[in-house]
LODO-825037 format. One record per residue (C-alpha): chain; residue number from 1; x, y, z. Coordinates in nm, 4 decimals. Example, Ala and Ser with C-alpha at 12.3 -4.5 7.8 and 13.67 -1.06 7.14 Angstrom:
   cadena   num       east      north         up
        A     1     1.2300    -0.4500     0.7800
        A     2     1.3670    -0.1060     0.7140
//
This chain:
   cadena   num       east      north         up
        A     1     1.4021     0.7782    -1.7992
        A     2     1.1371     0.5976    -1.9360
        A     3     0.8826     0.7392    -2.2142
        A     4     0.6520     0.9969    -2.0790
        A     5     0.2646     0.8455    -2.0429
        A     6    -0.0241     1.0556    -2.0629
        A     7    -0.2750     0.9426    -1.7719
        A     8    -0.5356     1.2270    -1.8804
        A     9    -0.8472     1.0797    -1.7798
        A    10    -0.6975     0.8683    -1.5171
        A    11    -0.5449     1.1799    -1.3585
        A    12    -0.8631     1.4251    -1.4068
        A    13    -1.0783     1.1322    -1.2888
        A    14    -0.8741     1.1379    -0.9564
        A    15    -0.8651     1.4915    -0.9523
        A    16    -0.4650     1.5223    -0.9854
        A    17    -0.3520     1.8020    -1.1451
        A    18    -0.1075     1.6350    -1.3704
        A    19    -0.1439     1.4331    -1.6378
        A    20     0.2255     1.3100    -1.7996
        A    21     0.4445     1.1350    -1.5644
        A    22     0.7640     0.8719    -1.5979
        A    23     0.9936     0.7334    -1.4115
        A    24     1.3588     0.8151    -1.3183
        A    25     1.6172     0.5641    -1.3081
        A    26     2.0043     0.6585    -1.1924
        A    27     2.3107     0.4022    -1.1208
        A    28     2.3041     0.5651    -0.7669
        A    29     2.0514     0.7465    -0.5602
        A    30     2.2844     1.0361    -0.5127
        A    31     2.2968     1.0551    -0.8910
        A    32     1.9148     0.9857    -0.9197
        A    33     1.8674     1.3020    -0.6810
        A    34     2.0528     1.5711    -0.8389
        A    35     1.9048     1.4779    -1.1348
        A    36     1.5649     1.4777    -1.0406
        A    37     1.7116     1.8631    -0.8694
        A    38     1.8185     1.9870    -1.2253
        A    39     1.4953     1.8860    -1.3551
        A    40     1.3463     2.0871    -1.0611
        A    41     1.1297     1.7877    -0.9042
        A    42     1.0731     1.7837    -0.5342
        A    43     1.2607     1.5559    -0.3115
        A    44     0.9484     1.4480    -0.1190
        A    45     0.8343     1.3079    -0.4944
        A    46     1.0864     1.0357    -0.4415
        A    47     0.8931     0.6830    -0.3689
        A    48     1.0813     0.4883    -0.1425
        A    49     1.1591     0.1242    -0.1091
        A    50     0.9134     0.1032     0.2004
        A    51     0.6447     0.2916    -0.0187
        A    52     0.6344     0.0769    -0.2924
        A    53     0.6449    -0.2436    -0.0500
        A    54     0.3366    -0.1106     0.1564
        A    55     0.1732    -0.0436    -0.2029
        A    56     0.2254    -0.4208    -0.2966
        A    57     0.1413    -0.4913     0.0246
        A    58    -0.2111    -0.3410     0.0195
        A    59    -0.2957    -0.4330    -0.3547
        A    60    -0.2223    -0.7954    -0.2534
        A    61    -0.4451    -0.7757     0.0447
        A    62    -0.7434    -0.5732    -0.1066
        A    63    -1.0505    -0.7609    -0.1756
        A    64    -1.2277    -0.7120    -0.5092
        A    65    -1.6203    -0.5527    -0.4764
        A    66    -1.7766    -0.8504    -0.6255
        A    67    -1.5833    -1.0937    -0.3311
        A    68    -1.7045    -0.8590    -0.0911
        A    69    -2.0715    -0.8436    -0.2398
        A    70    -2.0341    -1.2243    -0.2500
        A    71    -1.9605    -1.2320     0.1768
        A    72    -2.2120    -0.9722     0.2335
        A    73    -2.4904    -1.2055     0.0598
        A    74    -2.3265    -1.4950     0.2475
        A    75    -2.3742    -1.3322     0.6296
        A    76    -2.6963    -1.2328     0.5419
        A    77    -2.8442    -1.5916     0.4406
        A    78    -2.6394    -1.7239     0.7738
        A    79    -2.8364    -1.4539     0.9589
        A    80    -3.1280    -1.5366     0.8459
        A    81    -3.1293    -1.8781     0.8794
        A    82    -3.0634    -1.8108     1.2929
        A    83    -3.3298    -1.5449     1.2876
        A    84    -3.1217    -1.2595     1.3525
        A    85    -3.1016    -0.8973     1.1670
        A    86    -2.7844    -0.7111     1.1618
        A    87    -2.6165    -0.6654     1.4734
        A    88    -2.7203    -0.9515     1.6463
        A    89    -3.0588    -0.8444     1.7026
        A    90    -3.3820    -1.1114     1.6946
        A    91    -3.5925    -1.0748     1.3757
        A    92    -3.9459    -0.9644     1.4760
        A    93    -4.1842    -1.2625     1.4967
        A    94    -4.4006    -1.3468     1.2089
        A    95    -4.7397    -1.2808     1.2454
//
């Protein structure tokens, strides 16, 4: 087991109800499991190979708010310069 972490204000900021976590580590899952039993923890706590792969999966493949801000600005200029508002739709005429 690995030192226990106190995630206070990341854990109250998220609205989880606890704040001091760490990780398990066994030779074997079987061993791993009736560890984590004695220590009374939940099966359905255990994270899974698949978990952590779709985890890695979507961190690698998020995009950052300032890239996105960045697009945004760049659709709208592209927009504008072929006279349309958002959606497709024709800017009025100017008058």
């Amino acid at each position: 087991m690995d030192e226990i972490r106190d995630w206070t204000l990341i854990a109250k900021a998220r609205g989880l109800r606890h704040t001091h976590w760490c990780h398990l580590t066994a030779d074997t899952e079987d061993e791993l499991h009736a560890f984590a039993a004695r220590l009374g923890l939940r099966r359905s706590w255990f994270q899974t190979r698949a978990l952590h792969a779709y985890l890695r999966w979507r961190t690698q493949n998020a995009r950052h708010p300032d890239v996105l801000a960045a697009q945004r600005r760049e659709r709208a200029r592209i927009r504008s310069e072929r006279g349309l508002r958002w959606g497709g739709r024709p800017m009025p005429a100017a008058t």
